[in-house]
C-alpha positions as CSV (number, residue, x, y, z in Angstrom):
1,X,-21.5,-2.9,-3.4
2,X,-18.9,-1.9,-5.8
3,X,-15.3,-2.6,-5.3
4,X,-13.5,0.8,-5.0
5,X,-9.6,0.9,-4.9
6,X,-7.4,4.0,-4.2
7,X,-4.5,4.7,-6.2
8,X,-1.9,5.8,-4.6
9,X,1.3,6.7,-6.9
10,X,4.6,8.6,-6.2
11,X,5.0,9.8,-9.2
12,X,3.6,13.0,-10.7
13,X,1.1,11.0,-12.7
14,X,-0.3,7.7,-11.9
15,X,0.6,4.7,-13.7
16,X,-1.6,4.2,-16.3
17,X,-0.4,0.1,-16.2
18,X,-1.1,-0.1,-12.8
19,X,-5.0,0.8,-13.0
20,X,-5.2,-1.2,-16.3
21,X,-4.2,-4.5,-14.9
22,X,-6.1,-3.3,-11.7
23,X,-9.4,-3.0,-13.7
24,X,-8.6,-6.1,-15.4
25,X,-8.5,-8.0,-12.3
26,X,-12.3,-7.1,-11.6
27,X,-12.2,-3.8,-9.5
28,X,-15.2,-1.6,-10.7
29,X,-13.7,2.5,-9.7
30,X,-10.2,3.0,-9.4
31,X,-9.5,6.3,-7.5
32,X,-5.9,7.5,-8.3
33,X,-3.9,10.4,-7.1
34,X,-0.3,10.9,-8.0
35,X,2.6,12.8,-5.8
36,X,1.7,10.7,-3.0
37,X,4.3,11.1,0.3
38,X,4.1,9.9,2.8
39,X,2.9,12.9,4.4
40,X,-0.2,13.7,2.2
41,X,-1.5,10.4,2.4
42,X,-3.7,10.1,5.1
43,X,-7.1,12.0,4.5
44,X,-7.2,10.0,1.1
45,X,-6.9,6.6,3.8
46,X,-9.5,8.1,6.1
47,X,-11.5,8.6,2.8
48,X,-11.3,4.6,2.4
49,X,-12.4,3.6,5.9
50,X,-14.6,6.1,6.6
51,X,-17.1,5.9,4.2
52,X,-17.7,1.6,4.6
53,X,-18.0,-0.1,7.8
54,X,-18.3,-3.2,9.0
55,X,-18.0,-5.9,6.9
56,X,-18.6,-3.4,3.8
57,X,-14.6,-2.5,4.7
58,X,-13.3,-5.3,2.5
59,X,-14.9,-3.8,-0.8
60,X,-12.5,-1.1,-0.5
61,X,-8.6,-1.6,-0.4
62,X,-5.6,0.7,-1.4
63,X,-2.5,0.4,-4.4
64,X,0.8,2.0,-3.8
65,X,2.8,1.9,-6.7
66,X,5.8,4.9,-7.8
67,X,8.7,4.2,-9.7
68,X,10.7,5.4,-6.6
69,X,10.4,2.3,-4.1
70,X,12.0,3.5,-1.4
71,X,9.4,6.2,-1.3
72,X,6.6,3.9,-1.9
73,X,7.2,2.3,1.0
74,X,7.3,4.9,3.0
75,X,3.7,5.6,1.6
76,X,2.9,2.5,2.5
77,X,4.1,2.7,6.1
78,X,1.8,6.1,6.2
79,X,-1.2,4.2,4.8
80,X,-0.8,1.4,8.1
81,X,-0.3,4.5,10.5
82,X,-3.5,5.9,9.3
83,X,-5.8,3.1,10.5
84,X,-7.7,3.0,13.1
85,X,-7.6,-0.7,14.8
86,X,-10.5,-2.9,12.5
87,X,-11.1,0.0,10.7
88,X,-8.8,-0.5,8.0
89,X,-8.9,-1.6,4.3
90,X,-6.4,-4.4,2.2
91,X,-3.4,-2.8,0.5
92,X,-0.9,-4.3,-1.6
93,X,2.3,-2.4,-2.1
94,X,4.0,-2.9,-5.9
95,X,6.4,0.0,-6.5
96,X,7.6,0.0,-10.0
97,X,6.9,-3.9,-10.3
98,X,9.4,-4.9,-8.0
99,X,7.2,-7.4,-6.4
100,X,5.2,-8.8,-8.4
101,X,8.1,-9.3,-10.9
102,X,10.6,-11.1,-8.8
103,X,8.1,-13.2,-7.4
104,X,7.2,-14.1,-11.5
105,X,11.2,-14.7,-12.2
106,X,11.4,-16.8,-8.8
107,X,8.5,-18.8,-9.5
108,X,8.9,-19.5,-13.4
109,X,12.6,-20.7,-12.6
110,X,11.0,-23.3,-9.9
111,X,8.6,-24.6,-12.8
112,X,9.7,-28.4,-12.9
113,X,13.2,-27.4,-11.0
114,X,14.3,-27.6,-7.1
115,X,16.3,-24.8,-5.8
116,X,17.4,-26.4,-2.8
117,X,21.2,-26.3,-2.3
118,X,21.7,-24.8,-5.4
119,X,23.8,-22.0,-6.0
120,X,22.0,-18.3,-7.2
121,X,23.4,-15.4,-8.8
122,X,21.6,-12.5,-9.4
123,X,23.2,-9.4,-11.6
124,X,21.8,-6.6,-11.0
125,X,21.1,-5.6,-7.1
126,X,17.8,-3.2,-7.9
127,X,14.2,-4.2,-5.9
128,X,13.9,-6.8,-8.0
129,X,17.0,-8.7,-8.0
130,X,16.6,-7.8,-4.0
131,X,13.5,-9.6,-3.9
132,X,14.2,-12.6,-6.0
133,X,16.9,-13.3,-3.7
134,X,14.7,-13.1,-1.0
135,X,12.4,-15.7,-2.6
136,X,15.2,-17.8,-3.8
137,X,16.8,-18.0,-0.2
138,X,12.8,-18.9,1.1
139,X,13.1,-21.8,-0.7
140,X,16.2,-23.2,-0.2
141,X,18.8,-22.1,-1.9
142,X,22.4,-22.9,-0.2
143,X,23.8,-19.6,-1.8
144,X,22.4,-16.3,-3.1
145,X,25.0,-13.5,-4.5
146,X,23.6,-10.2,-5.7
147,X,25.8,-8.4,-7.5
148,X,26.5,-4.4,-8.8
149,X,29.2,-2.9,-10.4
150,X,30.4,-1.6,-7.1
151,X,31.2,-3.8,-4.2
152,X,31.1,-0.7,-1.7
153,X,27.2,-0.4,-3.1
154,X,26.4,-4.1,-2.6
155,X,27.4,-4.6,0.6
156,X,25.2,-1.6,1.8
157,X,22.2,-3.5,0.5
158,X,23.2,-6.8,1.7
159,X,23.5,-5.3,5.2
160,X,20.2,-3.8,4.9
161,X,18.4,-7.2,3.7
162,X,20.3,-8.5,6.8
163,X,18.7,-6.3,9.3
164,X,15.5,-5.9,7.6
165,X,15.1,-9.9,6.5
166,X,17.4,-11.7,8.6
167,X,18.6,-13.3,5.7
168,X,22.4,-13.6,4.2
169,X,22.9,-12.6,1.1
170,X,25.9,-12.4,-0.7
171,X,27.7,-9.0,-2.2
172,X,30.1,-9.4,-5.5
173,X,30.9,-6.6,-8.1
174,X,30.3,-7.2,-11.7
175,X,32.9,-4.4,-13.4
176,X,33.9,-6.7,-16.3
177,X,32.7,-9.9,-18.5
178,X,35.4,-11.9,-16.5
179,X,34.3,-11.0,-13.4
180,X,30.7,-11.9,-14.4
181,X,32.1,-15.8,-15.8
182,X,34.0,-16.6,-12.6
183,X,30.7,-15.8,-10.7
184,X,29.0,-18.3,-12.7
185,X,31.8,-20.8,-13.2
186,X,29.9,-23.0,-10.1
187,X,26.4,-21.3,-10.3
188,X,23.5,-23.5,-11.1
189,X,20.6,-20.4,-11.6
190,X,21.3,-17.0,-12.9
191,X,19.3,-14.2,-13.2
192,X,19.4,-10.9,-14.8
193,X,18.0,-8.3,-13.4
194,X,19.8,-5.2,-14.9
195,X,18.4,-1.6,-16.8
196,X,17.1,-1.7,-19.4
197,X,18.6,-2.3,-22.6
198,X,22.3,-3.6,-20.9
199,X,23.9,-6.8,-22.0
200,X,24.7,-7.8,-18.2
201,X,25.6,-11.3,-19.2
202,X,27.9,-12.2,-22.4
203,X,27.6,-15.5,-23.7
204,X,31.0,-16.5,-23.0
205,X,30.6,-16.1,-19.5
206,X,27.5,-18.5,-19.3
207,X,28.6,-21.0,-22.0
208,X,31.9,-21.3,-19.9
209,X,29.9,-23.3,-16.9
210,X,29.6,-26.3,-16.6
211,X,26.8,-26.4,-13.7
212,X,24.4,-23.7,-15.3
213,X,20.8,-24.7,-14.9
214,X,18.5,-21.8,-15.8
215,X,19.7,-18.5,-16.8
216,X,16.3,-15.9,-16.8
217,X,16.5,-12.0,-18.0
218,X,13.9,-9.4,-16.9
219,X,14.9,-7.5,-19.8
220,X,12.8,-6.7,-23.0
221,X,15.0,-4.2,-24.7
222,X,17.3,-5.1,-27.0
223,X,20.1,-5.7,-26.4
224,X,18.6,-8.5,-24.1
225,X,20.5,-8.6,-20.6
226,X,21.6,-12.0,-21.5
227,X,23.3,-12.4,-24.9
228,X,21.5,-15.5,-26.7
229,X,18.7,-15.3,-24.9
230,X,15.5,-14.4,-26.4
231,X,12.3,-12.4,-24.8
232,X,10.2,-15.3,-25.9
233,X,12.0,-17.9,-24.0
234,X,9.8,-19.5,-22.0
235,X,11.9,-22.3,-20.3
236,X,13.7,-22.9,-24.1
237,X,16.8,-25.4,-23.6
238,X,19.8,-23.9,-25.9
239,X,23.2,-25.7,-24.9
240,X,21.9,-28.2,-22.2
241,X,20.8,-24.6,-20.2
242,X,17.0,-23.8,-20.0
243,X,16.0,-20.0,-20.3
244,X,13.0,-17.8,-19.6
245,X,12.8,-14.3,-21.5
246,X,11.1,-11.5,-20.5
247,X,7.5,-11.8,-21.9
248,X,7.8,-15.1,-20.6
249,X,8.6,-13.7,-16.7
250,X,6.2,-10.9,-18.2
251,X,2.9,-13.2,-18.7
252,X,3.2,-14.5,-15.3
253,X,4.1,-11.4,-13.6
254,X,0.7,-10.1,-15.1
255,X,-1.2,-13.0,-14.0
256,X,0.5,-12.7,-10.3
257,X,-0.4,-8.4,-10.6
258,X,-4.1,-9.5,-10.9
259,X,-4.5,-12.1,-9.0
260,X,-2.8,-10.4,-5.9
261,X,-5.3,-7.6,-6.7
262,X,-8.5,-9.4,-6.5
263,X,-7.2,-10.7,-3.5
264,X,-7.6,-8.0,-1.8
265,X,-11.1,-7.6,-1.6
266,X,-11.2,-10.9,0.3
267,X,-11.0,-8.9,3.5
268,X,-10.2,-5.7,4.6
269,X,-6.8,-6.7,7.0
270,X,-4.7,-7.7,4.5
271,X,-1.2,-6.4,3.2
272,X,0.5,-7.7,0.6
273,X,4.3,-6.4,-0.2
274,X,7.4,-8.4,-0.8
275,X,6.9,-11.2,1.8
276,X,3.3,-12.0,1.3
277,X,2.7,-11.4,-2.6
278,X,5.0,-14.4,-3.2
279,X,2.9,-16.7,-1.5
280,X,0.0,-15.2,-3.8
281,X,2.1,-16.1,-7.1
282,X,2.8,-19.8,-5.1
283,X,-0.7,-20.7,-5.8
284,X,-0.7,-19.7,-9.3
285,X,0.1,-22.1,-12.1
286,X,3.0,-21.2,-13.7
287,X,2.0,-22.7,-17.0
C-alpha cells in the first residue's frame, strides 16, 4: 500500500520545501492544500482516516507546516479534534522550520560538548530560539536567557513557555552591542537565532568572553547573524571558540526533517511537534 501524506499549509500556497524533503524521505503521494485554519481542516482529516482502516491507518499520516506558527498550531490542534479514538493517522507539526531547526542547532552544539550547568544565551526570541531553549533546558543547562530587543516582549514569551512548558526561561533585551557583550561576558553557549540577514552578534561582544564555548547562527544571509562566523562552520574553532554556521545546522536539520517524516508511517498514533521531534533528531548522528 502506498504511503499517502496530507499537506496541510497555512499559507496561500504550500511549501514547495516541505513536500520536497517529504518525498525525499520515501513518501510515495503527497496531497497538499494551502489556506489551511483551523476551521477548514477537518473533512481533509476525515479524508485520511476514512479511506484506511485498521492497521492500513499507519500508511497515511498528516504535515502541518505555514510560515505563521501560531496558526499552525492551531491547525494542528484541529487535526487531533478531528479523530475519532483509534481512528487516527501520525502527524508531525513543523511550522516554518521551527522544530526541526532548533532541535538541529541544539543537537549540533551537544556534538562532543555537555551542556549541563552551563550557561545559554539565545538572541533572538522567535520559535526557534523558543524551542532551542527548551531543548537546551531538557538537557541540563543551569541557565537559559532568550532575548529580544524589547524586554516588555520577552517576558510575555517567557511567561507563556512557563505555563505552557513548566520550564524557566530567562527574558533580557538586546537594544545595543553592549548590551548583547555583558549578556555573554559569563555565557558558555550562544546562539543566534535572529531575521534574516541581521548582524545580532558583533565580534566584540563575543571575543570580549572569557567563558564562550560555542557560538552557532541560524542565519545564511549575509550579513551572517554572528560577525566572523561563517555559514560553513561546522564546529570550526576560531579564537579558542568552536562555531557551527548555518548550512552546517542546515545539513542536519534536513536529515532530522526526513527522518522525523518517515517516522511517521511507523504507526498511525503518533504526533510529533516541539517536544517529541527532538527526541527523533537524538537518535540521529550528528556527524
Amino acid at each position: 500500500m502506498k504511503k499517502l501524506l496530507l499537506h496541510l499549509d497555512t499559507d496561500p500556497v504550500p511549501s514547495t520545501f516541505d513536500q520536497a524533503v517529504v518525498y525525499d524521505a520515501g513518501v510515495d503521494n503527497v496531497i497538499a492544500y494551502g489556506g489551511a485554519t483551523r476551521d477548514n481542516v477537518t473533512a481533509h482529516v476525515h479524508g485520511m482516516i476514512f479511506t484506511r482502516g485498521g492497521k492500513n491507518l499507519k500508511n497515511s499520516a498528516i504535515f502541518i507546516g505555514g510560515s505563521n506558527v501560531p496558526a499552525s498550531e492551531l491547525v494542528g490542534r484541529a487535526v487531533k479534534k478531528a479523530f475519532f479514538g483509534p481512528v487516527r493517522v501520525s502527524v508531525m507539526l513543523d511550522p516554518n522550520g521551527s522544530n526541526t531547526t532548533a532541535a538541529a542547532i541544539a543537537r549540533k552544539v551537544m556534538t562532543n560538548y555537555d551542556v549541563k550547568d552551563k550557561k545559554v544565551v539565545i538572541l533572538g526570541a522567535g520559535p526557534v530560539g523558543q524551542r532551542a531553549a527548551l531543548y537546551f533546558l531538557q538537557e541540563g543547562a543551569a541557565q537559559v536567557i532568550i532575548t529580544s530587543r524589547s524586554l516588555e516582549r520577552t517576558k510575555v514569551i517567557t511567561d507563556q513557555m512557563k505555563e505552557a512548558y513548566g520550564v524557566d526561561v530567562i527574558p533580557a533585551e538586546t537594544r545595543s552591542d553592549e548590551s548583547v557583550k555583558k549578556l555573554l561576558i559569563d555565557a558558555h553557549v550562544a546562539i543566534a537565532s535572529g531575521p534574516a540577514g541581521v548582524c545580532v552578534c558583533p565580534k566584540a561582544a563575543w571575543s570580549a568572553s572569557k567563558t564562550l564555548e560555542i557560538i552557532a547562527d541560524v542565519n545564511a544571509v549575509p550579513p551572517m547573524g554572528v560577525e566572523g562566523l561563517e555559514v560553513m562552520d561546522n564546529g570550526t574553532e576560531k579564537e579558542g571558540v568552536r562555531f557551527y554556521g548555518a548550512i552546517a545546522i542546515g545539513n542536519f536539520k534536513m536529515k532530522v526533517h526526513r527522518g522525523a517524516v518517515s517516522s511517521l508511517f511507523d504507526s498511525n498514533d503518533q504526533f510529533l511537534d516541539e517536544t517529541t521531534i527532538y527526541d527523533i533528531a537524538c537518535n540521529i548522528p550528528t556527524e
